[in-house]
Each structure stands twice: as C-alpha cells, then as structure tokens.
C-alpha positions as CSV (number, residue, x, y, z in Angstrom):
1,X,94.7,111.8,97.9
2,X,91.3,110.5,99.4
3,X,90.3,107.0,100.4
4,X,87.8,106.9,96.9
5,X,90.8,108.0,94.5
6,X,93.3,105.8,96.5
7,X,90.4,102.8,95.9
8,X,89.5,103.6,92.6
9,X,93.2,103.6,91.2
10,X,94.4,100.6,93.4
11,X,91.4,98.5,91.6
12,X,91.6,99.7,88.4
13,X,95.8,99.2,88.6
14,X,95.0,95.5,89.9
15,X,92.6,95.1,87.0
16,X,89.7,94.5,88.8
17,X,85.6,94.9,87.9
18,X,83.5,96.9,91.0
19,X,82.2,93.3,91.1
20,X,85.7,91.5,91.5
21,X,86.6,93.9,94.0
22,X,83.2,93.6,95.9
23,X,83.6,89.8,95.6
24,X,87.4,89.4,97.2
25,X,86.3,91.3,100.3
26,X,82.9,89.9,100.7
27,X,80.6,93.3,100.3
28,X,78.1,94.5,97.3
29,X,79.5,96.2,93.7
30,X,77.3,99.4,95.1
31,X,79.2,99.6,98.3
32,X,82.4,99.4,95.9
33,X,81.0,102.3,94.1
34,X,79.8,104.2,97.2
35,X,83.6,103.9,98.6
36,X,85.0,105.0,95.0
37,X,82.5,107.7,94.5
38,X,83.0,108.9,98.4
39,X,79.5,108.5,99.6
40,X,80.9,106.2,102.3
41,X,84.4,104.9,103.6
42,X,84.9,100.8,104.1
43,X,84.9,99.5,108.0
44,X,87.6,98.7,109.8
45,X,87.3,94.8,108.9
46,X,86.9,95.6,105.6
47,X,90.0,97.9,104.9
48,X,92.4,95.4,106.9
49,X,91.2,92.8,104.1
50,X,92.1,95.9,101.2
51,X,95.1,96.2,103.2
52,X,96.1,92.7,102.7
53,X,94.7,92.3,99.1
54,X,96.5,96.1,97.9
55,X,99.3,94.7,100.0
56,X,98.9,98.6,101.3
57,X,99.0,100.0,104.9
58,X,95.5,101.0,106.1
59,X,97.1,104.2,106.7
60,X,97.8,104.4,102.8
61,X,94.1,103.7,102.1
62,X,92.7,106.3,104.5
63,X,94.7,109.0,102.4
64,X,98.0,108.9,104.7
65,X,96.4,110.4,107.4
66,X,99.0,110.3,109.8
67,X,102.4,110.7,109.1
68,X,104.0,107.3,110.8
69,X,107.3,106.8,112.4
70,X,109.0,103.4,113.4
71,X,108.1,103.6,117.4
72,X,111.5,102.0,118.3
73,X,114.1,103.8,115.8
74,X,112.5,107.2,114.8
75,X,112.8,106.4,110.7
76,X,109.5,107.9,109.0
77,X,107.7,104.7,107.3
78,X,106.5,104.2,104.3
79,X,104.3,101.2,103.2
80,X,107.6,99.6,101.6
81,X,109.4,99.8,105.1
82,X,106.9,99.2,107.5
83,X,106.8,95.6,109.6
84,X,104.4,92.9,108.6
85,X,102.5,90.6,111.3
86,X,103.3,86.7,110.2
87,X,99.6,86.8,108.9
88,X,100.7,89.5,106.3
89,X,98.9,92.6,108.1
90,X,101.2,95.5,108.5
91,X,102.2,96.6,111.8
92,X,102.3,100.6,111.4
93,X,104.1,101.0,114.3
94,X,107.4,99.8,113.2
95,X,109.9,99.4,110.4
96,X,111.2,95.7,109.2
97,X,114.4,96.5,110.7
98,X,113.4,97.0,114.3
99,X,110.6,94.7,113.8
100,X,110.0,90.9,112.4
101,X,108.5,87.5,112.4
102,X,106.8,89.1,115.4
103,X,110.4,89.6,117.4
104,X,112.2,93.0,118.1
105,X,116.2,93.6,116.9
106,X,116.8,95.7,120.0
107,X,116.9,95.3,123.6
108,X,119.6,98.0,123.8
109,X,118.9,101.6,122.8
110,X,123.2,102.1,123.1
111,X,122.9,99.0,120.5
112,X,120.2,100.7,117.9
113,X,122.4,104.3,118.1
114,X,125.6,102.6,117.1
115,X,123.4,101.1,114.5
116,X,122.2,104.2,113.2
117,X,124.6,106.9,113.3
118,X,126.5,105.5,110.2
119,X,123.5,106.0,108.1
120,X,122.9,109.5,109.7
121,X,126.6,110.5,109.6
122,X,125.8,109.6,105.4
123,X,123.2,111.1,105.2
124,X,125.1,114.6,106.5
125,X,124.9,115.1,109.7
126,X,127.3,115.2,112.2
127,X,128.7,112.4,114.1
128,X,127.8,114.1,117.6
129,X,124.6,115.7,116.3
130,X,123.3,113.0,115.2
131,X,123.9,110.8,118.6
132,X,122.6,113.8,120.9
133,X,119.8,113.7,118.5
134,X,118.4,110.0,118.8
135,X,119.4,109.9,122.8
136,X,116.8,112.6,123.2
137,X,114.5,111.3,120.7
138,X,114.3,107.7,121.3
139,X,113.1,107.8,124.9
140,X,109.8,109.6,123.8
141,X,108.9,106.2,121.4
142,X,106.4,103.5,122.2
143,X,109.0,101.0,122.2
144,X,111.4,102.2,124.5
145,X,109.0,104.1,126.8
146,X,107.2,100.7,127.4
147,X,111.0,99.0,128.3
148,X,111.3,101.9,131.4
C-alpha cells in the first residue's frame, strides 16, 4: 500500500476532517490532501508526529518499505511488537522484548538463545537447528555487533 492510501485510511478510520488532520500536526488541509492524493509525501518531522498520533511506525506510513527485524534477537517486527522510546516514538530497531523503558534485556547472547529456542523448538524446528541457527545469525545484528 502507498503512504496516500495508508493516510487516507488511517484518517478516515480515526474519524478525522482533512482539516482535523492538518490541525493535530500543525500543516495546511491542502498539504493533507496533497499527501492523500500523492502529489507529495509528509517530512520527516511531520510523519514522526503521524507516527505518534496513528500510534503507527514511520515504516508503516511509508508503505513498509523495509522489512524490519529486532537488531538484538532476529524476530521480524511488526508495529504491535516493535519497542517504544519513553516519549512514545517507536524505536524500529528493536522488539519490546529485547528493548524497554530505554534499557536492553540482554547482555548475554548464550542468555537470549536459551530464551529463544523454546519458542523456535514450538514453532517446529529442531532443537539443534534452531541454536546453530541464532549463533550464526545474531552476531551479524546491530546490537551485538556494537557489544564486540
């Protein structure tokens, strides 16, 4: 879906005028209608304050651009798993488990394995698989590349 639909359908599900929108994050009705008709896309200040209103990822708004993965665990994220900043923002670089009130759950990557391997092993793959997977995996993330 593109950034216009994604706006149109996120204002017209919160039940808001062109005007109501343009008034919340401080721009004209026309640029509301430029945006929803595709003439132009919001700037970056302006979709982090559609982010928070939408309570959406910027990601989300720009069409899901980018498919994002939690940069300490690996997990593909999704809007409803992604971290939040204490200031409401999403952080799209990690999931609320590795990631909260600005703090992360892991120092440990042997820690964060044993953690996940019982949802893997659930979800059908084998035991060993599945640990040979995230030991070769994990060292390639933002998270624990910046630990080394």
């Amino acid at each position: 879906m593109e950034t216009k639909d994604i706006l149109l359908e996120l204002r017209t599900k919160n039940n808001l005028s062109q005007e109501e929108l343009a008034e919340k994050v401080m721009v004209t009705r026309q640029a509301v209608s430029r945006w929803e008709t595709g003439e132009t896309t919001p700037n970056t200040e302006t979709l982090k304050l559609l982010s928070k209103l939408f309570d959406v990822s910027i990601n989300t708004l720009l069409g899901s651009p980018r498919q994002l993965v939690c940069q300490c665990c690996g997990m593909p994220l999704q809007d409803s798993l992604m971290s939040k900043e204490k200031d409401g923002s999403f952080n799209e670089d990690y999931c609320q488990w590795c990631y909260h009130d600005e703090k992360f759950t892991y120092d440990n990557m042997d820690d964060l394995i044993n953690t996940c391997i019982p949802h893997m092993v659930a979800q059908g793959f084998p035991e060993d698989q599945a640990r040979t997977y995230m030991r070769g995996m994990l060292p390639n993330l933002k998270y624990w590349k910046e630990k080394q």
